[in-house]
N, C-alpha and C positions, 0 to 999 in steps of 0.2 A: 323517509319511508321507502322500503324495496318494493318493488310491483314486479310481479310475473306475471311474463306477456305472452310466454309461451313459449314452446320449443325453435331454436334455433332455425331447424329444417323446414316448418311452416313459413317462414318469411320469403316471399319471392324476391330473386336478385332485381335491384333497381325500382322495385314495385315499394310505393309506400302501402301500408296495412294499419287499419285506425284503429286504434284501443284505446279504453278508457284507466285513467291513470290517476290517482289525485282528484277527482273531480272535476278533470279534464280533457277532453279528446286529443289523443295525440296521435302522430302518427312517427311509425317505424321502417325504417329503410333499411335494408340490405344493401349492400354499396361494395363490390369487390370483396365480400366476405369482412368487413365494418360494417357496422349498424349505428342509426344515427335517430335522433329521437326530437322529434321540436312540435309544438302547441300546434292545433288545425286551423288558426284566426293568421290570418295575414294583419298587421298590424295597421297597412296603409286605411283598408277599408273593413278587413273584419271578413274578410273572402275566408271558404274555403280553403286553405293554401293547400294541402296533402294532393286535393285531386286536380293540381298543375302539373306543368313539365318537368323532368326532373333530366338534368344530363351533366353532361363534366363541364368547367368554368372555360367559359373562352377567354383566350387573352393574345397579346401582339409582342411579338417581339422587335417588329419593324413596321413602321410605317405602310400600310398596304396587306399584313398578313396576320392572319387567325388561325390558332392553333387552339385544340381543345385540351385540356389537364383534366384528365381523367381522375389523377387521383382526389380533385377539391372539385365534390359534386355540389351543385347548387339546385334551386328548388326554386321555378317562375310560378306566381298566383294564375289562377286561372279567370281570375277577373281583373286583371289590368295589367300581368305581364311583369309585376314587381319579382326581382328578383334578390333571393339569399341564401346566404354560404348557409351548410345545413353541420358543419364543425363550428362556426363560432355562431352562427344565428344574426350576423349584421347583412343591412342591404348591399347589395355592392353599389347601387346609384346614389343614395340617396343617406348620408351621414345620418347617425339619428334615430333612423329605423331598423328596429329588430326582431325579431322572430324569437321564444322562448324556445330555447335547447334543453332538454335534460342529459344527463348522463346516462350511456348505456353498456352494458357488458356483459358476454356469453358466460358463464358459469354450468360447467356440467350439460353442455349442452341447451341450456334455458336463457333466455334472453331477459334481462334483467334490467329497469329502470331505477334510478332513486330520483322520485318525485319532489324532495325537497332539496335539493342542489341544482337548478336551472338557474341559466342567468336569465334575469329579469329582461323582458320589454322596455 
């Protein structure tokens, strides 16, 4: 099933925005003009996930140094700091745990979900 979430231009960059989808709260990210769409339930505990941190993936290319990758944004719960990739919905710590993804896509301007294509929890 498709869900209109609303116009493209409504979306604040980097900012998630919470709609309801399927009979489920989800939330919607603008992400360098991508949009990314995943469940408001952290899996670890059931947190709110949408109102965490949300920034680009850190990672090391040497021993000692941290770089950010702006283009694979991740999403920290805001009750215990769990973090997950908001492209494929897995934790990065913690093998196992996932966050449901849906698919999303601008059509004419409108931001568009299909609520029955997310990968499972």
């Amino acid at each position: 099933m498709i869900v209109d979430v609303g116009p493209a231009q409504d979306f604040e960059e980097r900012h998630f925005r919470l709609v309801t989808a399927g009979g489920h709260e989800v939330g919607v990210l603008r992400w360098r003009d991508r949009f990314f769409a995943v469940h408001n339930r952290c899996p670890h505990q059931k947190g709110p996930l949408c109102l965490g941190v949300v920034s680009g993936r850190l990672h090391g290319s040497a021993p000692g140094s941290m770089e950010v990758d702006d283009e694979s944004p991740v999403i920290a719960c805001p009750w215990h700091g769990w973090e997950f990739d908001l492209g494929r919905g897995e934790a990065l710590w913690e093998e196992g745990y996932a966050v449901k993804v849906l698919p999303v896509r601008v059509e004419d301007g409108r931001v568009l979900l299909d609520v029955g294509k997310g990968r499972a929890v």
